[in-house]
C-alpha positions as CSV (number, residue, x, y, z in Angstrom):
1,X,0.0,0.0,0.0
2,X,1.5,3.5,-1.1
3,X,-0.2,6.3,0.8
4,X,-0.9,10.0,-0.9
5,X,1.9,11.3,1.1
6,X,5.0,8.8,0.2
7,X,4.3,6.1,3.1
8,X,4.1,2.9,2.0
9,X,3.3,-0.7,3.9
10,X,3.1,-4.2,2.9
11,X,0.5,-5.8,4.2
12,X,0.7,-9.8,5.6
13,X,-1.9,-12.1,5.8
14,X,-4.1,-11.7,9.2
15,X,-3.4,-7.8,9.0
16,X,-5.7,-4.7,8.5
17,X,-4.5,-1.2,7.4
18,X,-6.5,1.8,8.7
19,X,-5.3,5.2,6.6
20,X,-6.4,8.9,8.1
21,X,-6.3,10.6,4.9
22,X,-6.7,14.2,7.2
23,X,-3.6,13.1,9.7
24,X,-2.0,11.2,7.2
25,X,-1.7,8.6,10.2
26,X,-1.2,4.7,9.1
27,X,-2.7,2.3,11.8
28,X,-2.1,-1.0,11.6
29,X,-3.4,-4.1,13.1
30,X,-3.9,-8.0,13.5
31,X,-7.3,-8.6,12.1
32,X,-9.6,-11.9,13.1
33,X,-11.2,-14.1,10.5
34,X,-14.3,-13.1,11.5
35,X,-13.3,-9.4,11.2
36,X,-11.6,-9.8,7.8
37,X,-15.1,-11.7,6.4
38,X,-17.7,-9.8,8.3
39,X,-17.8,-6.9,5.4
40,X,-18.5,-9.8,2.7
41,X,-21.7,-11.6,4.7
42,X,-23.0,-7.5,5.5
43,X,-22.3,-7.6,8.9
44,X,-20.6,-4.7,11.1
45,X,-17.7,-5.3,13.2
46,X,-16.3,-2.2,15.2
47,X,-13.2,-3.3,17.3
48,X,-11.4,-0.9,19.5
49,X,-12.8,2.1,17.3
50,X,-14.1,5.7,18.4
51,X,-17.7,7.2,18.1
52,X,-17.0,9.2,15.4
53,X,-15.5,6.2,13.3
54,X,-18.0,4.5,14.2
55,X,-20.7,7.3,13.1
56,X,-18.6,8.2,9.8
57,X,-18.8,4.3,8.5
58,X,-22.9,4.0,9.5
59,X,-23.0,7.1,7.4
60,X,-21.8,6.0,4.3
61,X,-23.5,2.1,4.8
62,X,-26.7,3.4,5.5
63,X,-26.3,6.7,3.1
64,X,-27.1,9.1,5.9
65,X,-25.5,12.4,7.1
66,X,-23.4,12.5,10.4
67,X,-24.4,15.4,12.2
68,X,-22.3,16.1,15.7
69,X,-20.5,17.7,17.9
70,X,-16.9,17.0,18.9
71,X,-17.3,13.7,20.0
72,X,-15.2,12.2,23.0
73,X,-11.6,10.9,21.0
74,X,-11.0,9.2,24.4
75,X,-13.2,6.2,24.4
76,X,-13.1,3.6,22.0
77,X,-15.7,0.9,21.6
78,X,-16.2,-2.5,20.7
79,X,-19.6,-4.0,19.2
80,X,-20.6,-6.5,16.4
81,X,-24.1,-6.4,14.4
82,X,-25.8,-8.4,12.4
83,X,-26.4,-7.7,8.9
84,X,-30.2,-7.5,9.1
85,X,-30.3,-4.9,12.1
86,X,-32.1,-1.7,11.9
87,X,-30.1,2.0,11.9
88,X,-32.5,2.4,14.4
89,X,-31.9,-0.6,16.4
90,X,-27.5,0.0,16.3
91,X,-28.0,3.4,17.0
92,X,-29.6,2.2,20.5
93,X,-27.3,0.3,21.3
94,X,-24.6,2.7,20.8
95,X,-26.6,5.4,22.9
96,X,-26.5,2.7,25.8
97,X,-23.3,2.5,25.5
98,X,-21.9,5.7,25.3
99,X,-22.4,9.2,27.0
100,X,-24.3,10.4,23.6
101,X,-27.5,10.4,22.2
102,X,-27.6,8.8,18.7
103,X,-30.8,9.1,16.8
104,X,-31.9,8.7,12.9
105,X,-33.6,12.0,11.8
106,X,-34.8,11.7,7.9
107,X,-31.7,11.5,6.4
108,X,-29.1,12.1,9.2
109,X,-27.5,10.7,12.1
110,X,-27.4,13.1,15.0
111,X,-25.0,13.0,18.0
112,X,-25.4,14.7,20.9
113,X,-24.0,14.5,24.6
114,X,-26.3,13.0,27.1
């Protein structure tokens, strides 16, 4: 993998490259099977990853807006869903779990401190 800004990383079986296109920032990381598949059978695995990760990639699989404040860069957050669960439904969960409001309003996501 060549990055926009001259970095480049080779990539092994069993690893996962995350690329901050804004920091420029390469994270990389051992991936599980289930983690490397999950994207293929539709389902959603978030593994040590923060809120607004989190928000940014429901965005774009449910073609919504993200609308929030600065989020918490603290916290990250582990949860797995099933392919045939509801916006609605993950954004629940995620409320429960965090100190922020999640909610589905037309066609955005809103985040908002509890």
């Amino acid at each position: 993998i060549n990055t926009p800004v001259g970095h480049s990383q080779v990539l092994v079986p069993g690893q996962q490259l995350s690329f901050n296109h804004r920091t420029s920032q390469i994270n990389l990381r051992q991936a599980s099977g289930e983690e490397a598949s999950a994207w293929k059978d539709g389902n959603l695995i978030f593994t040590d990853m923060k809120l607004v990760e989190i928000v940014v990639i429901l965005s774009r699989r449910f073609n919504l807006i993200p609308v929030h404040s600065p989020l918490d860069t603290d916290t990250e957050y582990t949860v797995k869903f099933a392919k045939d669960e509801s916006i609605e439904h993950i954004l629940s969960v995620l409320s429960e779990m965090s100190n922020y409001t999640l909610n589905r309003e037309g066609d955005t996501i809103t985040v908002a401190p509890k």
